[in-house]
C-alpha positions in Angstrom: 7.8 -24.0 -60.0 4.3 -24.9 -60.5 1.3 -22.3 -59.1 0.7 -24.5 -56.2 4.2 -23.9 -54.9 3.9 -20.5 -55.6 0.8 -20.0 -53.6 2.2 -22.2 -50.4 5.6 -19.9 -50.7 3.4 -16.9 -50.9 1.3 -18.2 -47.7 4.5 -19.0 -46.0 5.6 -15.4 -46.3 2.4 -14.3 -45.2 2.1 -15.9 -41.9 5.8 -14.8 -40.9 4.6 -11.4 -41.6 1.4 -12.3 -39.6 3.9 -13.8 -36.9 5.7 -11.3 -36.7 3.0 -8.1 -36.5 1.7 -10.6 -33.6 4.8 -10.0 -31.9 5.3 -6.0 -32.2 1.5 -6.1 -31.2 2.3 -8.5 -27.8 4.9 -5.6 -26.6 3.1 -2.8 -27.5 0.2 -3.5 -26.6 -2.5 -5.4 -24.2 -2.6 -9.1 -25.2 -6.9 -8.3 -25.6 -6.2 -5.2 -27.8 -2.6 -7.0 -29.7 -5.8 -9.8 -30.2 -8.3 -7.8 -31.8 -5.8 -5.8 -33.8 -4.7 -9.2 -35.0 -7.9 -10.6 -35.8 -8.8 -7.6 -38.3 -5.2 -7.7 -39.9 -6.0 -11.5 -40.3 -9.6 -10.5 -41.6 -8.3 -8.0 -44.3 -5.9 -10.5 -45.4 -8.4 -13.4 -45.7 -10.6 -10.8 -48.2 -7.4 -10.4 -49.9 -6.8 -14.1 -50.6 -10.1 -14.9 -51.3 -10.7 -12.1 -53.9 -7.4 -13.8 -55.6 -7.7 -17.1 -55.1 -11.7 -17.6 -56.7 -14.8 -18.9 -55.2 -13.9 -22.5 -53.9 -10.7 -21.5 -52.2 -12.5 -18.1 -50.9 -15.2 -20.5 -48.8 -12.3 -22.6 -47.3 -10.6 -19.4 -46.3 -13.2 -17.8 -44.9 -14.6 -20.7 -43.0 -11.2 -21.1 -41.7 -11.2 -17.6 -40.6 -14.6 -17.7 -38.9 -13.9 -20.6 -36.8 -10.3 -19.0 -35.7 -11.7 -16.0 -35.2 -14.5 -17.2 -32.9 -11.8 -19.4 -31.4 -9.7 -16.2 -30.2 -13.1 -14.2 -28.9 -13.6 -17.4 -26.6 -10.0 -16.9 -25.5 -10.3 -12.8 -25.2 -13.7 -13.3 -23.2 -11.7 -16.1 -20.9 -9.1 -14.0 -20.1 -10.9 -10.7 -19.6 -13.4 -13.1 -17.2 -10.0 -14.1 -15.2 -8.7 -10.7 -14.6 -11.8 -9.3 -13.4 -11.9 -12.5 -10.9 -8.5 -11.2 -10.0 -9.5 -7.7 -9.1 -12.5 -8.7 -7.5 -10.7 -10.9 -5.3 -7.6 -8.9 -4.1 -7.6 -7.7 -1.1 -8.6 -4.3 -0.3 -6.6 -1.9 2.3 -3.5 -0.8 2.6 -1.0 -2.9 1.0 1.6 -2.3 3.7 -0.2 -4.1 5.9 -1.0 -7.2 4.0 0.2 -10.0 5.8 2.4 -8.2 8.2 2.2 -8.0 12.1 4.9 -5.5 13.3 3.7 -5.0 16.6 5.4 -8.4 17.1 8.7 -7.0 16.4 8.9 -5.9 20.2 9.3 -9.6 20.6 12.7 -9.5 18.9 14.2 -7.0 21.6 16.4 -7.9 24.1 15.6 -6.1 27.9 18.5 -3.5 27.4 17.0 -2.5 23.9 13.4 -1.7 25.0 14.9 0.3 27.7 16.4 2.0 24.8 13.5 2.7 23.6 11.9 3.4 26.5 14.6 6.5 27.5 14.1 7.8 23.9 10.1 7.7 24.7 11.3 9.5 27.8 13.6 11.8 25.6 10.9 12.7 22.8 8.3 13.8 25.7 10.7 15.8 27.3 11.8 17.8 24.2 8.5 18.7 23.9 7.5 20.0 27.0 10.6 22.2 27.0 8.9 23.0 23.7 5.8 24.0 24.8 6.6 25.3 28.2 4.9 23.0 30.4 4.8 20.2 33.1 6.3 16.9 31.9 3.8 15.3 33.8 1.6 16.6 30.9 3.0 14.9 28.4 2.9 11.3 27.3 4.2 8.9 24.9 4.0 6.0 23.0 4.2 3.8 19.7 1.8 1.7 17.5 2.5 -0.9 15.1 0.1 -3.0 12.9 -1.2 -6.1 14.8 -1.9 -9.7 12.6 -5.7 -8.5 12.6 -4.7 -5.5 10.5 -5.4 -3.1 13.4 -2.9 -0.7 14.7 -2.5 -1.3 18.5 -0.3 0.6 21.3 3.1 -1.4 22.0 1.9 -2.0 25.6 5.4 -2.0 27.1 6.8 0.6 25.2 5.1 3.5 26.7 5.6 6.8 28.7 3.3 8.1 31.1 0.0 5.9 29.7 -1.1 5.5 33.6 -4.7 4.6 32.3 -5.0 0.3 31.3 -7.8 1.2 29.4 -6.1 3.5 26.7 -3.4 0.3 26.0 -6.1 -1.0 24.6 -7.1 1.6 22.1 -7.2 0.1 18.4 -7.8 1.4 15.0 -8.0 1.0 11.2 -5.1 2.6 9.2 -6.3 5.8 8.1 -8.4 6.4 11.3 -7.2 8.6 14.0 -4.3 10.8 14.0 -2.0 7.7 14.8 -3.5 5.6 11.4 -3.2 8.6 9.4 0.1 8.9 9.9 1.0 5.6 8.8 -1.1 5.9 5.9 0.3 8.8 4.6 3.8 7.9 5.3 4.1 12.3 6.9 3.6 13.5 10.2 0.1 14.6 11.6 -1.1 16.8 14.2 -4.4 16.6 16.0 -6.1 18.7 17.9 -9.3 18.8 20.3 -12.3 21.2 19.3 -15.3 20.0 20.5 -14.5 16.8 18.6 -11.3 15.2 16.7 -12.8 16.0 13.1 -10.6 14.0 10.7 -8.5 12.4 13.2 -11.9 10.8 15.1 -11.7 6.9 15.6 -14.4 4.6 16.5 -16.5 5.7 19.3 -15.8 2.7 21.6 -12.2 3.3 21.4 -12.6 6.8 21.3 -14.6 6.0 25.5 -11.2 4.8 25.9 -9.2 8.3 25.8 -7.9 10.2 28.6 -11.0 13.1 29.2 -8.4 15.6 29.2 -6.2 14.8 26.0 -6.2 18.2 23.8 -3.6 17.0 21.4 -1.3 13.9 19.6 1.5 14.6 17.6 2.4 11.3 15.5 5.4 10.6 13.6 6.4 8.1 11.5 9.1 5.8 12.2 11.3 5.0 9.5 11.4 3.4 6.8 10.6 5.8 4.1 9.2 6.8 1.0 8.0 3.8 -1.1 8.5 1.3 1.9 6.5 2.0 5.3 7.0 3.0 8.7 7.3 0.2 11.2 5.5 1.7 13.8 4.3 5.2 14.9 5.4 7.2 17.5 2.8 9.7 19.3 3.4 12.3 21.7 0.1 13.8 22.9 -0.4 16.1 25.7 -3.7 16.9 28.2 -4.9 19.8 30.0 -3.3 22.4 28.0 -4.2 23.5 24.6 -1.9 24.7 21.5 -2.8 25.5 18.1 -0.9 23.8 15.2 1.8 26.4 14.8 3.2 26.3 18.0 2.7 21.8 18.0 4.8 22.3 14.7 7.5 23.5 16.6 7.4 20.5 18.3 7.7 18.3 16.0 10.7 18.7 14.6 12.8 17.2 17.6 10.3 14.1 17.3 11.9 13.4 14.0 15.7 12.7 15.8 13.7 10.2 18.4 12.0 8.4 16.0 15.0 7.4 13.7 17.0 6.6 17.2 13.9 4.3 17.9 14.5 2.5 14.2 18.0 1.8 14.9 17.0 0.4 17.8 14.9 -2.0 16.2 17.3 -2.9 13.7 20.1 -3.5 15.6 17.7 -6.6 16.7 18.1 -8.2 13.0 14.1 -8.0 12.6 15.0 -6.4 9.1 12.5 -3.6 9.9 13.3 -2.0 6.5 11.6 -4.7 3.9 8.5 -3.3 2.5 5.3 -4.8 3.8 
């Protein structure tokens, strides 16, 4: 075997080894940093060969390795132009809501089932009055769901004792209000009235739409859970008469019961309430 040989078996051997370092990199790490980690093995081997091989071969080498190497920075810079095109242009919001309209799913139920719904509306208030100790007529209920528009509006015909048109119009962002922070966060949430809604305020038009004498909202999710959110919300808010958080805590935990009966309600329609959206 001549020298020649010898040299294209060695070169063989070294681009397997090349080949397969490229591959360990790929998994391990990101293609841009598996690149550059390449490029510098490739570089030190180059300097290797060329020290070997003598002057003539060493220009060939290294010319070869200058144009791959300003070949793969073309591709690096492409691809690190791409994913930042990518970020840029994602949407921003809550994922959950991304393409999703589940106010609609009222549209799935038959009469008997929003009926259901609506004596388990009836239900929820009622526990907490008892509760609380006061009037029924006090307290009110009702659900919202996130409309095509990505705002979270009041199921209109799924209400209890919302006598004023103007508040089944109310809207928000998720995250606003009492009602979008509740769906943001996945947890109930309790607000109260001091001279203001502090965290729990929403936008001051829809705010003009609020009963003047609510003094607190108690919303709670409805299932699904953890990863996958709730379908709608379910809020229980009371006027006139003021409670401090403890005593609105207490009750809560009934609302919990009424809002999974409300979720089995909606599933028994075959809406498939519990895919992630």
């Amino acid at each position: 075997m001549n020298d020649r040989d010898e040299n294209s078996n060695s070169y063989s051997s070294l681009f397997r080894i090349l080949s397969d370092i490229g591959k360990i990199l790929a998994k391990a790490l990101t293609p841009q940093l598996a690149a550059v980690v390449l490029v510098l093995l490739i570089a030190a081997v180059v300097i290797i060969v060329a020290i070997i091989s003598g002057i003539k071969e060493a220009f060939y080498s290294i010319l070869a390795f200058l144009i791959f190497a300003l070949f793969l920075t073309i591709v690096i810079i492409i691809m690190e132009i791409r994913e930042q095109r990518q970020k840029i242009r994602a949407p921003r919001g809550e994922k959950l809501i991304m393409g999703n309209d589940t106010v609609s799913l009222i549209d799935r139920l038959t009469t008997e089932q929003k009926q259901d719904i609506l004596n388990v509306l009836s239900g929820a208030a009622k526990d907490v009055a008892d509760t609380l100790g006061i009037s029924i007529e006090l307290v009110r209920s009702n659900l919202f769901g996130v409309a095509s528009d990505r705002m979270m509006r009041m199921l209109k015909d799924l209400t209890f004792n919302m006598n004023r048109e103007e508040e089944l119009t109310i809207s928000m962002p998720v995250g606003y209000g009492s009602t979008g922070r509740c769906l943001k966060t996945k947890k109930p949430n309790i607000a109260i009235f001091r001279e203001g809604w502090g965290e729990n305020v929403i936008d001051g038009d829809e705010l003009s739409k609020v009963h003047p004498d609510l003094q607190w909202i108690i919303s709670v999710p409805v299932p699904p859970g953890g990863d996958t959110p709730p379908i709608w919300v379910l809020n229980v808010d009371g006027l006139k008469e003021r409670f401090g958080e403890e005593k609105l805590r207490d009750a809560l935990h009934p609302l919990f019961f009424w809002s999974q009966m409300i979720y089995l309600i909606v599933k028994e329609s075959g809406s498939n309430p519990g895919e992630e959206i």
